[in-house]
C-alpha positions as semicolon CSV with decimal commas, in nm:
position;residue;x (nm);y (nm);z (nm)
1;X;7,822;11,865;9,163
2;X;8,048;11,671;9,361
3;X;8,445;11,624;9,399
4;X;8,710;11,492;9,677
5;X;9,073;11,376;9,739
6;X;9,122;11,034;9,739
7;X;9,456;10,849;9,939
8;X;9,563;10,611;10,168
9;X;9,452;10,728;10,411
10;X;9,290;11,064;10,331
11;X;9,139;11,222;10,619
12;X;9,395;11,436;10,730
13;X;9,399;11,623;10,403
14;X;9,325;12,039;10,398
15;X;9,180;11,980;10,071
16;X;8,847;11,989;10,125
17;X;8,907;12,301;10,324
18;X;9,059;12,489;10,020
19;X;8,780;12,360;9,809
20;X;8,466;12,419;10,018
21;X;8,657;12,765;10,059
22;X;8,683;12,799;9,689
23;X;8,285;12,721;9,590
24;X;8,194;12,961;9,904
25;X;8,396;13,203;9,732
26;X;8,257;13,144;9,345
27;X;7,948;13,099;9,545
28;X;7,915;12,697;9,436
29;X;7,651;12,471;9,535
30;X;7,900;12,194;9,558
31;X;8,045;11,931;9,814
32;X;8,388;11,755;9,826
33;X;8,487;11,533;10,110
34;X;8,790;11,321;10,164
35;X;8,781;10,935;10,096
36;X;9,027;10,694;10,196
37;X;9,096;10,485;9,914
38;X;9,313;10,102;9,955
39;X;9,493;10,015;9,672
40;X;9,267;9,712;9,601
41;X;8,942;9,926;9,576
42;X;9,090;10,217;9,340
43;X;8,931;10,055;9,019
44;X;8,586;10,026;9,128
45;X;8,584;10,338;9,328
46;X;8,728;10,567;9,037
47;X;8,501;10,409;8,730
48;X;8,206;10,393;8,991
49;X;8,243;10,819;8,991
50;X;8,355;10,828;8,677
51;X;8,011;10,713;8,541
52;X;7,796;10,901;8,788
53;X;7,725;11,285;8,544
54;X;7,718;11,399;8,930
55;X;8,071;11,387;8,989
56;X;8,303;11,657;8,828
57;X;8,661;11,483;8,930
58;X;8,923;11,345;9,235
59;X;9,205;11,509;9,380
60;X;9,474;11,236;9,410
61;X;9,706;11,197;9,671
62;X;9,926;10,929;9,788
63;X;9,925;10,595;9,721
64;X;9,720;10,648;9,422
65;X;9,920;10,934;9,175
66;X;10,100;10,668;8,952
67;X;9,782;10,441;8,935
68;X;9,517;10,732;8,853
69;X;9,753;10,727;8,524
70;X;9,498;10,427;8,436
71;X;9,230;10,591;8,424
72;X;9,212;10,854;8,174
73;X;9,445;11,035;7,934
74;X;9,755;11,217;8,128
75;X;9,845;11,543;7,991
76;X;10,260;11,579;7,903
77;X;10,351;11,696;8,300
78;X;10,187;11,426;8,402
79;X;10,343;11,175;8,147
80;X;10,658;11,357;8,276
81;X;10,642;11,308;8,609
82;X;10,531;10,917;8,574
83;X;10,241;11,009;8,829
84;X;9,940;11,297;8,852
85;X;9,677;11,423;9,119
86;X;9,368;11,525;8,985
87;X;9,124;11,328;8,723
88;X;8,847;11,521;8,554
89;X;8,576;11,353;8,441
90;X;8,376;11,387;8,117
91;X;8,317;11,207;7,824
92;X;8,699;11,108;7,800
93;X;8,890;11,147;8,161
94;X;9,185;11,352;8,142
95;X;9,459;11,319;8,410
96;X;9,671;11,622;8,527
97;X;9,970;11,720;8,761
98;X;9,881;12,030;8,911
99;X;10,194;11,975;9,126
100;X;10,447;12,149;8,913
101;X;10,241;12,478;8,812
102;X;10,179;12,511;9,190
103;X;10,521;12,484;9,290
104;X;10,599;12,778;9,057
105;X;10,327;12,981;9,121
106;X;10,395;12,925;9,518
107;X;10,798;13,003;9,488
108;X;10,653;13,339;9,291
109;X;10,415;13,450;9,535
110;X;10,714;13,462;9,741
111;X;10,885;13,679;9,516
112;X;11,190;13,461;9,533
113;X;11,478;13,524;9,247
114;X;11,496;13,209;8,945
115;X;11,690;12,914;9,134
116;X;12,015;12,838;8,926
117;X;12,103;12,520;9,126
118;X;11,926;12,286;9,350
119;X;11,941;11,999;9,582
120;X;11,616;11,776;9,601
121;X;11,590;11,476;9,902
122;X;11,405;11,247;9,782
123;X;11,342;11,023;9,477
124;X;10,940;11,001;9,422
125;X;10,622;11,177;9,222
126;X;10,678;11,489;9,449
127;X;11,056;11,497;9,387
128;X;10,969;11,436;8,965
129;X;10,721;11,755;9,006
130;X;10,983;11,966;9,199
131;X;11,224;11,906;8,909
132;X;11,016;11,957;8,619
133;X;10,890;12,291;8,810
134;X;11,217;12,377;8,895
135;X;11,329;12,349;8,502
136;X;11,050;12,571;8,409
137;X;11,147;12,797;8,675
138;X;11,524;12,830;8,489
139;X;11,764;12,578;8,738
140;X;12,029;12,462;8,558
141;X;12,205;12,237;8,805
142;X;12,044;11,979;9,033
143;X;12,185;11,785;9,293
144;X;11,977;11,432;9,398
145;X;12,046;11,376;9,781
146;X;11,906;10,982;9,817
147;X;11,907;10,715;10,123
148;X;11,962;10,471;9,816
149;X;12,117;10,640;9,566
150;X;12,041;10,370;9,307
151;X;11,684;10,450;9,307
152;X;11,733;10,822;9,138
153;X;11,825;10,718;8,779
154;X;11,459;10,768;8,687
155;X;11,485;11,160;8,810
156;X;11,882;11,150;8,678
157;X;11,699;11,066;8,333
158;X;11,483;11,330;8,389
159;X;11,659;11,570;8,481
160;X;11,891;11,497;8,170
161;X;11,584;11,547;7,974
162;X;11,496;11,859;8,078
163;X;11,845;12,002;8,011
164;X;11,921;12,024;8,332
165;X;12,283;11,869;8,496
166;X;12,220;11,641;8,723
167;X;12,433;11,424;8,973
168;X;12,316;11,204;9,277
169;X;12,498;11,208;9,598
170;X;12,413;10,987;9,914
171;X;12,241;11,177;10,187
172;X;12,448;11,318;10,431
173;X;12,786;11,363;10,229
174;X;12,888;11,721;10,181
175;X;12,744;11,994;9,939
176;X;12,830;12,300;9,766
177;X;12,584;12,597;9,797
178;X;12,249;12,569;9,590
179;X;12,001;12,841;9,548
180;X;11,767;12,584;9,683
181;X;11,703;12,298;9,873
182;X;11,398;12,120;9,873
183;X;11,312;11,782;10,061
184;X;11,023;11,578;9,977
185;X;11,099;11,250;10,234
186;X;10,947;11,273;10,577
187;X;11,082;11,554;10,863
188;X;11,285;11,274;11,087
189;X;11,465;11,148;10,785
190;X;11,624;11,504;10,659
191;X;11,654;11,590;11,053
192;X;12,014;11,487;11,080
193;X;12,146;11,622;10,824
194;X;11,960;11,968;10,881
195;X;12,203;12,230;11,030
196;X;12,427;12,116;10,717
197;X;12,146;12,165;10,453
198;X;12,049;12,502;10,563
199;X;12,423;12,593;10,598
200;X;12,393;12,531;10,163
201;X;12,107;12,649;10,107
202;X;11,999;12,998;9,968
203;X;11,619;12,906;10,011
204;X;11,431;12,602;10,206
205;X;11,153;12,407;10,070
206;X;11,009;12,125;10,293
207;X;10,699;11,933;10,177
208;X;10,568;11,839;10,540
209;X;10,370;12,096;10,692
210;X;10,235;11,902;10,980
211;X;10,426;11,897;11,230
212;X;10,554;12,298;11,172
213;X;10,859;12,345;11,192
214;X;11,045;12,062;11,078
215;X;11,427;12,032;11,203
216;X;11,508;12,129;10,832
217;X;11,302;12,459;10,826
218;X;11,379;12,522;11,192
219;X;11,736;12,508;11,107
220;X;11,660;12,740;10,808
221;X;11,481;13,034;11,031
222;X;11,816;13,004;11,250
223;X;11,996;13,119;10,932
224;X;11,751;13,384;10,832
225;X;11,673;13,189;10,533
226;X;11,335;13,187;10,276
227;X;11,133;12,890;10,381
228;X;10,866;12,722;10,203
229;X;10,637;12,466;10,349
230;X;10,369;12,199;10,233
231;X;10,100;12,427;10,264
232;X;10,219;12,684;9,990
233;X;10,295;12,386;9,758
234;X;9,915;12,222;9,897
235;X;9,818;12,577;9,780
236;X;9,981;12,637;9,458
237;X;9,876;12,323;9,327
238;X;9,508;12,353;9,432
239;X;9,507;12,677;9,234
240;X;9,478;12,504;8,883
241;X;9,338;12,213;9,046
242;X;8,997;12,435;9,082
243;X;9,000;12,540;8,786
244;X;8,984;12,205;8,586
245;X;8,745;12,073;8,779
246;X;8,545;12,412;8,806
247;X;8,632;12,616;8,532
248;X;8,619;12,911;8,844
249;X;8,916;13,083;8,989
250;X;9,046;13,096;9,319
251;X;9,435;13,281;9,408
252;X;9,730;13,131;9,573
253;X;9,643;13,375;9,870
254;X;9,308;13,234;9,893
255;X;9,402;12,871;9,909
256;X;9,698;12,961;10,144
257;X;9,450;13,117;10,402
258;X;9,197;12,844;10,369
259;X;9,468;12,589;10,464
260;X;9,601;12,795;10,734
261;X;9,314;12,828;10,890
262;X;9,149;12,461;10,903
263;X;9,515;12,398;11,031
264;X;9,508;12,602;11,301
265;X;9,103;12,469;11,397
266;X;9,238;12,126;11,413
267;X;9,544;12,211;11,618
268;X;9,327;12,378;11,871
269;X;9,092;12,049;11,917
């Protein structure tokens, strides 16, 4: 059987790592390989696998996780979150967002206590996932830090809908402390605004992994903080992800360590 992640571009993803670590593990005769994707060629690409019985399902990654929603029937996270990133094939093609169950799993492999309040950067399908995770998780507050604030009413509106109270504040004015904050734009945009984030913060979550550390989570260590990084959210996620597209098991610890190592290989090239 076959399976891979496809983005724009896609070949610096540690997915196939996890994976090919995952079917060594379950001892799989499988492949999975990354495929960079363009906008342009997503239809014919996804139906072209789609109708091949070869091909179990995609990983989905950036551009793509709002668009796969075309493709198949989304389950309600993903219908939640506007956007999902994996599509398993079969008779009907169902769409999930593994996203939010591996955010929770990954904060509880940490052992970390339930986050009360919480300040998210960032607007998009990885911000959406954070919150609906975070909701499940038992926050009650939520604080939206934007560059344009007028682009968070869709995550205001869902945050309202998960019962959670929400307001949005402009990046870089002050904030109270949160149990949590979490930034899902890219490492040079949170960097000025870093020493006063972790100085808030109870707990650092930072969805770049590559560069390690960012200014955020370096800021963070300086203040002795919990820091979580792309890979244990990379991980998390790919923990269900197997599974649909399997129906095998692989652990958060397994994923983690398949990551950390193809990180480290590359790093040393």
């Amino acid at each position: 059987m076959r399976c891979g992640v496809i983005g724009d571009p896609a070949g610096h993803s540690l997915s196939p790592a996890i994976h090919r670590a995952g079917y060594a593990l379950n001892r799989l005769d499988w492949s999975y390989d990354a495929y960079t994707v363009h906008p342009e060629d997503l239809a014919e690409f996804v139906t072209q696998r789609a109708a091949d019985p070869q091909w179990a399902g995609l990983s989905v990654t950036a551009p793509h996780k709002e668009a796969i929603l075309a493709f198949g029937e989304p389950d309600e996270p993903t219908l939640l979150v506007g956007g999902g990133n994996t599509i398993v094939f079969g008779e009907q093609a169902r769409i999930h967002n593994t996203d939010v169950p591996g955010f929770v799993g990954a904060w509880r492999a940490h052992s970390l206590a339930t986050p009360r309040s919480a300040a998210v950067l960032g607007n998009g399908a990885t911000a959406r996932s954070i919150v609906l995770a975070l909701a499940g998780l038992g926050a009650r507050e939520l604080t939206v830090l934007a560059r344009r604030p007028e682009r968070a009413a869709p995550l205001l509106d869902l945050a309202g809908m998960l019962g959670l109270a929400a307001e949005v504040r402009l990046l870089g004015d002050s904030l109270e402390r949160v149990d949590l904050v979490a930034s899902t734009i890219p490492a040079d945009a949170a960097a000025p605004h870093a020493e006063a984030l972790s100085a808030a913060a109870g707990t650092v979550f930072d969805v770049v992994y590559d560069p390690w550390p960012t200014p955020l989570t370096a800021a963070a260590q300086r203040e002795g903080l919990a820091v979580l990084n792309g890979l244990d959210l990379l991980a998390g996620q790919a923990v269900d992800q197997f599974f649909l597209l399997t129906g095998h098991r692989v652990t958060f610890e397994q994923c983690r360590s398949a990551a950390g190592r193809e990180l480290k290989a590359r790093a040393a090239l």
